[in-house]
N, C-alpha and C positions, 0 to 999 in steps of 0.2 A: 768153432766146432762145439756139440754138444756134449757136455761129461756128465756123469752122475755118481753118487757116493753110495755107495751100498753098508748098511750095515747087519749085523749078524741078526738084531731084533725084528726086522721086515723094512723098517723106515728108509725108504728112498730121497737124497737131494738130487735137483735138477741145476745145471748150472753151467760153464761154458768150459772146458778144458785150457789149459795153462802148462803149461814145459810140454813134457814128453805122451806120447798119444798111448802108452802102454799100458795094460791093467796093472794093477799093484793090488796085494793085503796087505795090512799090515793093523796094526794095532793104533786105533784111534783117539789121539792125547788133544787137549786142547791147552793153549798158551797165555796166558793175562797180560804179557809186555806191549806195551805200546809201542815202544823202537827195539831194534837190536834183532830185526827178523833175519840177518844174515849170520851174526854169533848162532841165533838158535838153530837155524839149517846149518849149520856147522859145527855143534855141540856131538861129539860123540856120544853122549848120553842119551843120544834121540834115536839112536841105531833099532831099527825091529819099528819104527812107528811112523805113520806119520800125523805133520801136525796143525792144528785146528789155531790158527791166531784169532784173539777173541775181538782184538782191536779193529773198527770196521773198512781203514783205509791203512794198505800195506804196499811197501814200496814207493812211496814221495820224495825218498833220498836218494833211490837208488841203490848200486852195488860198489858197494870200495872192497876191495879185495885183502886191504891191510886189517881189516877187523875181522879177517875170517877166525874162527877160534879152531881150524885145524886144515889142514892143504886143502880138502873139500867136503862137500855137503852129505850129509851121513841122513839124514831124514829119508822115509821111504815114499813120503807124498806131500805135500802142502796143501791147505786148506784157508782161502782168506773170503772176506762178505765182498771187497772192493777191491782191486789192483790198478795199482796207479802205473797208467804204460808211459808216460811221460815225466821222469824221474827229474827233482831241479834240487842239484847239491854239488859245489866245486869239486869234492872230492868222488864222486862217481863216475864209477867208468865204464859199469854194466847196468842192463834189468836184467830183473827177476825174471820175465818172460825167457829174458835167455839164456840168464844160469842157469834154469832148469832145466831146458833144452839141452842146451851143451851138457848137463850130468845126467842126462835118461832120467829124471826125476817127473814122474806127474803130477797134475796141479788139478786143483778145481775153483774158481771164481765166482762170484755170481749166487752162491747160498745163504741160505740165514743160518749165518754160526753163530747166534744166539739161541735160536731153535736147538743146533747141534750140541750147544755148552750144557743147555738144559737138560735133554736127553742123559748126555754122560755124567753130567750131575743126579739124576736122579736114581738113574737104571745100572749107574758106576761105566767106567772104563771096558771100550767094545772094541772087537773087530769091524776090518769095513776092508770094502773093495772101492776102487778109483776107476772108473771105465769109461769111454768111449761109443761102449757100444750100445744101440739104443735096443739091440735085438738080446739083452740081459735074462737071465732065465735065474728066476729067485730061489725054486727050486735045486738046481744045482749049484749055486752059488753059493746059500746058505750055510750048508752043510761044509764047504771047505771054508768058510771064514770063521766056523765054531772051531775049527781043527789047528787053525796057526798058532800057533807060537811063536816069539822071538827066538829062543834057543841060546847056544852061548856065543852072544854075540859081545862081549869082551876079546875074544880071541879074535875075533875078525875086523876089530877097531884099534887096537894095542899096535904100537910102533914094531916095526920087525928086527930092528938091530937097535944097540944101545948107542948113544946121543950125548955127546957133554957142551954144556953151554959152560963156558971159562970165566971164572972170578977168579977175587982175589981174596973171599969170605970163607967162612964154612961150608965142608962139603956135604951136599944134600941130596940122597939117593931118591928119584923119581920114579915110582910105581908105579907105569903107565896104565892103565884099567881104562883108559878111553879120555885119554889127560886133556882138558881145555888148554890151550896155546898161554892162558893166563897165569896158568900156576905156576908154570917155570918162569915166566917172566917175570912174579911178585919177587919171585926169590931170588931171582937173577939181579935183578934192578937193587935189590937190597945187599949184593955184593956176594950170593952164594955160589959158589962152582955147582952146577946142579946134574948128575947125571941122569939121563932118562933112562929105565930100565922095562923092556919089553914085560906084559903082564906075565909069562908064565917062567922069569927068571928064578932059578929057588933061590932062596934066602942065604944060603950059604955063599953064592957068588957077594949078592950084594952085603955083607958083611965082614967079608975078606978084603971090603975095598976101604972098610977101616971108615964109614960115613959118619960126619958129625950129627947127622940129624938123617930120617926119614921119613917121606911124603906119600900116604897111598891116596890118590887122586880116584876122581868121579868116575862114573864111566856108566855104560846101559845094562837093562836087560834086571832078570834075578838075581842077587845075591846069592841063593842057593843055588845055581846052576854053577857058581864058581869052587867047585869042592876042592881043587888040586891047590888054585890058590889060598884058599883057609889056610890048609895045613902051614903054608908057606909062611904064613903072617903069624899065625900061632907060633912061629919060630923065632920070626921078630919081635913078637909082644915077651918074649923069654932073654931078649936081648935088654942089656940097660941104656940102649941110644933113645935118643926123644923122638917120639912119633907123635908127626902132625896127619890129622886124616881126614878127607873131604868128601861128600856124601857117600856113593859104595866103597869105600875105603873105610868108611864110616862105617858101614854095616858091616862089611868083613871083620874088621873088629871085631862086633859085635858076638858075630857068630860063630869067630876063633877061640871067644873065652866065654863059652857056653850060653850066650843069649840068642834071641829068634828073631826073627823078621817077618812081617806078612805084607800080604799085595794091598793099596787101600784104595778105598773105593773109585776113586777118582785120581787120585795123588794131586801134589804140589809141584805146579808148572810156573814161573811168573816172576816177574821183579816187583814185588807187593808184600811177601808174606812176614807180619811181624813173629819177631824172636825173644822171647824176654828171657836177659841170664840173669838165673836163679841166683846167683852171689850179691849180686851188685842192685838186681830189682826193675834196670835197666832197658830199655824193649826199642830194639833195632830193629830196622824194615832192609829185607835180605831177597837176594835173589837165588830159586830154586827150581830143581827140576829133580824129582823122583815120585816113583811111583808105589814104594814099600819104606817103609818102617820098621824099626824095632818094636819088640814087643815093650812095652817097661817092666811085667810083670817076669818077665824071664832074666830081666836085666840083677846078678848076686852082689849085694850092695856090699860083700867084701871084696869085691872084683874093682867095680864104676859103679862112679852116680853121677844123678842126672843135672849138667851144667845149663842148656837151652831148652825152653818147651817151647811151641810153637802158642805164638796168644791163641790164635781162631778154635785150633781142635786139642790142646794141649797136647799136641805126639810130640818125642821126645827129640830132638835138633840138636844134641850136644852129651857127650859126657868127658869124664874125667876118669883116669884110671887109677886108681888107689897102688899109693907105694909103687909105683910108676911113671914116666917121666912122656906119659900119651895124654894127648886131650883131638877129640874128635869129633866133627860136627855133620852134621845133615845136609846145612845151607852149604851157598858159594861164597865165601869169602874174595874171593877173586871176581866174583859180581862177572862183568862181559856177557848178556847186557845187564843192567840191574842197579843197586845201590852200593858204593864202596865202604857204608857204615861199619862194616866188619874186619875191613882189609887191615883194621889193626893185630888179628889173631896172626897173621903172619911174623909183625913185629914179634909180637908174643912167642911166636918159635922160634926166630933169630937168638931172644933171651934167654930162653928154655937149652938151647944149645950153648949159648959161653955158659950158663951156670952151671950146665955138665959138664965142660970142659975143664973150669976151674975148679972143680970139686974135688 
């Protein structure tokens, strides 16, 4: 069957449809990884978009269900140049044809998303429509794909009830904001009792529970659309427990103790992006996905400063919080897909906790 990509500029793709036969907008991001196309459809951080794999043949391994990075597929549409329907990997046990299916997610196959990487590289991050239909009308189309928005799609991604995975380590309160299946599990594996805690818990719950350390994990959408939770974290950043924080937990930070955020042009999708920290001189290849940034010039250097830049556009991936026991990053340390280069900041907060225990 015939699909086409609409986007908000006029530019039409022609190409064959893939899952579900329904129209979709959403906000159109494109991806750099080469494998790990089922963590990304199932990255909460992809809620409000869907997404553009740059890589030209998706799906040769199939579907394992154990690498999902949350119960299911959070993307609002998938976009690949090739799909491989004939999947050859011991550990699969689905296609892509029909995960999507099964999740009402639509797809489009068959495009040059080279062409399409080009486009949002140069003209930035657009709206688009996913359709079916060949009888498409540009003129009414247009107009509602300049109008969408993601909105606050943290709330509708965040766990609904609190969650403990049991150690026999330190206990580490999880901030769900749209949490990768990875994070609890870095910490878990390293011996933490980890509780997960739904995004819009206030602070006062989770500090009654007496946590050795806490984690505000990644998650989609604006930063600024999360205004209830600022307040919240601003409460934690006024706590003396150690905070580890991972991309929007990262910018919530940011934006709890008076720094800014804005949208960039394209953002950073991929398991490619190098990181050099500014202490060490050091430059790690990091797996990312956001679409906003800190400001640095907002960033009060008697507040934080800056521990990662990104090598390619220097934005900022990292800071440290002065006379405070927070260090907070951009990337994924918890990588799923991507590189594990970083996955030692975790240890890093294991220590960061006995040393505030024993202090």
């Amino acid at each position: 069957m015939k699909a086409f990509l609409i986007l908000e500029d006029g530019h039409v793709f022609k190409g064959t449809s893939i899952g579900s036969t329904r129209d979709v907008i959403s906000e159109i991001v494109f991806n750099t990884s080469m494998t790990g196309y089922l963590e990304v459809m199932t990255d909460p951080s992809y809620a409000g978009q869907a997404v553009c794999m740059t890589y030209p043949l998706i799906g040769n391994y199939g579907i394992c269900y154990d690498d999902q990075e949350s119960s299911k597929p959070w993307v609002d549409g998938f976009i690949v140049r090739e799909l491989s329907r004939v999947p050859s990997n011991f550990r699969s046990v689905d296609t892509i044809q029909h995960f999507l299916t099964k999740h009402d997610i639509p797809g489009i196959a068959g495009i040059d998303t080279r062409a399409l990487t080009k486009i949002l590289r140069e003209k930035g991050t657009m709206n688009g429509m996913i359709t079916v239909n060949e009888n498409y009308d540009l003129d009414t189309i247009i107009p509602q794909l300049k109008a969408y928005t993601t909105g606050k799609v943290v709330e509708k991604v965040t766990c609904r009830e609190k969650e403990i995975l049991k150690g026999d380590g330190p206990k580490v309160a999880l901030l769900d904001l749209g949490a990768k299946r990875n994070i609890a599990r870095s910490l878990n594996e390293r011996g933490c009792e980890v509780t997960i805690y739904p995004a819009l818990t206030p602070a006062e719950e989770i500090l009654e529970a007496n946590p050795d350390g806490i984690m505000l994990s990644n998650g989609p959408g604006d930063p600024k659309e999360c205004t209830s939770i600022i307040k919240e974290i601003k409460k934690l950043y006024d706590s003396e427990v150690p905070i580890f924080a991972i991309c929007l937990g990262h910018q919530l930070m940011a934006l709890a103790t008076g720094g800014d955020t804005h949208k960039m042009k394209y953002g950073h999708r991929g398991g490619n992006h190098p990181v050099k920290d500014l202490e060490t001189g050091r430059v790690y290849i990091s797996s990312q996905n956001h679409g906003y940034v800190i400001k640095e010039e907002t960033i009060d250097p008697d507040v934080a400063e800056v521990s990662f830049i990104n090598v390619n556009d220097k934005t900022i991936e990292g800071l440290d919080y002065k006379n405070k026991n927070i260090r907070t990053v951009q990337f994924h340390p918890e990588a799923c897909p991507g590189p594990q280069d970083t996955a030692y900041l975790f240890d890093e907060f294991m220590d960061r906790m006995k040393g505030a225990k024993n202090a």
